[in-house]
Legacy VTK file of the C-alpha trace (Angstrom):
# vtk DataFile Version 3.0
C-alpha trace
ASCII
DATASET POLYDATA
POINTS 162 float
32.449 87.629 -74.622
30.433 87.232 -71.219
28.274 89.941 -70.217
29.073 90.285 -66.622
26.394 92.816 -64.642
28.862 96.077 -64.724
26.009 98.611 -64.201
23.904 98.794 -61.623
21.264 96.009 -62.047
18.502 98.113 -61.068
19.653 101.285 -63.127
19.537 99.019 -66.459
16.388 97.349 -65.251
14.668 101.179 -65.128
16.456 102.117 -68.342
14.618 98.768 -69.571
11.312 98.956 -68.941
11.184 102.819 -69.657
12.410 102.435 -73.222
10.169 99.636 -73.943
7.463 101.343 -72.323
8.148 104.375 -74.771
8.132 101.878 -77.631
5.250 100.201 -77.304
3.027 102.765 -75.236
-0.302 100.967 -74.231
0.501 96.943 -75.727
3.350 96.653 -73.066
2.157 94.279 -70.941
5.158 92.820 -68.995
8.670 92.613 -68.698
10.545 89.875 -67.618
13.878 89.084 -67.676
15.260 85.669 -67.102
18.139 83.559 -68.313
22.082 83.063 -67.390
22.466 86.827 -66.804
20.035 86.242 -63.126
20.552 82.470 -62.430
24.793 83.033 -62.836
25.133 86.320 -62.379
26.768 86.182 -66.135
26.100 85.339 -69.598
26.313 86.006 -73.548
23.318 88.142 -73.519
20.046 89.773 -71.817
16.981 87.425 -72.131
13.623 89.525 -71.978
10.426 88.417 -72.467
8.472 91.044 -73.563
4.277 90.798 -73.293
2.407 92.854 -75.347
-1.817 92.921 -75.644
-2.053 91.174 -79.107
0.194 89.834 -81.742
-1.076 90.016 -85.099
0.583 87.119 -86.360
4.155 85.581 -86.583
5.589 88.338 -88.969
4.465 90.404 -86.419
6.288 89.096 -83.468
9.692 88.554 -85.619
9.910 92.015 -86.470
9.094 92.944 -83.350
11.912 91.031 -81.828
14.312 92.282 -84.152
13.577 95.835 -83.779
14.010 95.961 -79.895
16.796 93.881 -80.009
18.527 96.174 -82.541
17.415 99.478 -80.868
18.560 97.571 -77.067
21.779 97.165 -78.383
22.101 100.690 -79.440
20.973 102.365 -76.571
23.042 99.744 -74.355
26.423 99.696 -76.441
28.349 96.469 -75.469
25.335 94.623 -74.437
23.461 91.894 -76.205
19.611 91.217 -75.973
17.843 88.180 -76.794
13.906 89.521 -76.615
11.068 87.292 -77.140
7.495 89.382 -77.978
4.598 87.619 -77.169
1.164 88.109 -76.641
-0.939 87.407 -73.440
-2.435 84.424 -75.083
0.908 82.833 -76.340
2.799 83.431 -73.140
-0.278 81.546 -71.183
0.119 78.841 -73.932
3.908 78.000 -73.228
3.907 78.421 -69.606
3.964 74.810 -69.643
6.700 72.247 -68.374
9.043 71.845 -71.877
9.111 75.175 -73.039
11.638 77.411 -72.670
9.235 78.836 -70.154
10.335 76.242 -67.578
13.674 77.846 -67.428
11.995 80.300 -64.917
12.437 78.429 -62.641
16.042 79.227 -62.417
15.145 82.658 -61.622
13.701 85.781 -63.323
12.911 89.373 -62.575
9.977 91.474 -63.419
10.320 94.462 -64.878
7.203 95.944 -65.252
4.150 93.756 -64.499
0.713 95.681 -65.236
-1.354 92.277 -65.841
-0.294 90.669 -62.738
1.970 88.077 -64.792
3.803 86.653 -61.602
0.760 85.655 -59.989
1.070 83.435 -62.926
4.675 82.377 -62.883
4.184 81.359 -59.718
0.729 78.599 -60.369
3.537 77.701 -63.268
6.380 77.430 -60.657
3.805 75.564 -58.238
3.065 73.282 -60.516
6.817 72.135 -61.450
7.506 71.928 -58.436
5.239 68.754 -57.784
7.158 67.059 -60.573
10.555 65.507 -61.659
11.854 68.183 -64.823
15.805 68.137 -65.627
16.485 71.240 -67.770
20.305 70.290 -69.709
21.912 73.032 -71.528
25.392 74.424 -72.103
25.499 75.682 -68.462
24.820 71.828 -66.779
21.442 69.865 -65.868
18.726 71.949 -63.788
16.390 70.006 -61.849
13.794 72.004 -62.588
11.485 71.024 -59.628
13.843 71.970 -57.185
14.735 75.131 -58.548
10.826 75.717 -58.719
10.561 75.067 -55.000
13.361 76.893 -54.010
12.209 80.102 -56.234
8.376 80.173 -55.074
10.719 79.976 -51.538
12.300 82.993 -52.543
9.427 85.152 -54.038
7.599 84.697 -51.529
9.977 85.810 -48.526
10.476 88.892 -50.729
6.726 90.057 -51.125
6.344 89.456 -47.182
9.468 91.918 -46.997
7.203 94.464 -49.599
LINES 1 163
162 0 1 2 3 4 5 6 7 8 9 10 11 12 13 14 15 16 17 18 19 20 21 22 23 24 25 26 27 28 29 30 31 32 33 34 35 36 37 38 39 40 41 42 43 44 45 46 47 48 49 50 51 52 53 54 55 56 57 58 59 60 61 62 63 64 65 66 67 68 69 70 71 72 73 74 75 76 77 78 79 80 81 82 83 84 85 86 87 88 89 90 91 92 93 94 95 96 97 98 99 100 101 102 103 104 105 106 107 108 109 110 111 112 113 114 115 116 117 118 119 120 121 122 123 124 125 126 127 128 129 130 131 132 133 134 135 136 137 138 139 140 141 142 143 144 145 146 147 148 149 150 151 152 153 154 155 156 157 158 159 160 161
């Protein structure tokens, strides 16, 4: 089944950040969500990235991901949530061309940003953009560095608006 965006995106988007704010009180970081769901519009499930302060190690971060995702889908009944936790450290570490980091490019949306994370996204998106990345997965081939340029395009036309 295909999620399609049936609420309001910026209702679920407060709904979001509030209950992970609740959660994980002073570790939440940043939110970000990313994936099919903003570059189509559509998809299987909600990808979040969730940044905390400090992971304590990978048993750590799995249950982490496991518990949101299981209390997300409760609280959001017919939706599906693919959350990756990670620390300040590890998301720094993968915001690299290769990871699944690079699929930013395609497009993502902050949540809740207390750490300044897009500031980041966007050397990342810089970057990219200067080289030749092709992203290929169920949905096509991305040419990454395009989608780079046109997103740092994008982001910042919107902060001039702000």
């Amino acid at each position: 089944m295909l999620w399609r965006n049936t609420l309001e995106p910026r209702d679920l988007y407060g709904s979001l950040a509030e209950f992970l704010k609740t959660t994980l009180g002073f570790r939440l970081k940043a939110i970000i969500m990313f994936g099919s769901t903003i570059y189509m519009g559509r998809g299987r499930d909600i990808d979040l990235i969730v940044i905390i302060d400090k992971l304590e190690g990978l048993a750590e971060k799995q249950k982490l991901e496991y518990t949101l995702m299981i209390e997300l889908m409760k609280k959001h009944k017919g939706l599906v949530f693919d959350v990756h936790v990670m620390d300040i450290e590890l998301f720094r570490e993968n915001l690299v061309p290769g990871t699944f980091l690079s699929g930013l490019a395609l497009g993502y949306t902050i949540l809740y940003d207390e750490i300044n994370i897009e500031k980041e996204i966007l050397d990342f998106l810089e970057k990219l953009s200067r080289e030749k990345y092709i992203l290929h997965n169920k949905y096509g081939s991305w040419d990454l560095s395009k989608h780079a340029r046109i997103m740092l395009r994008l982001k910042s036309k919107s902060r001039m608006v702000q």
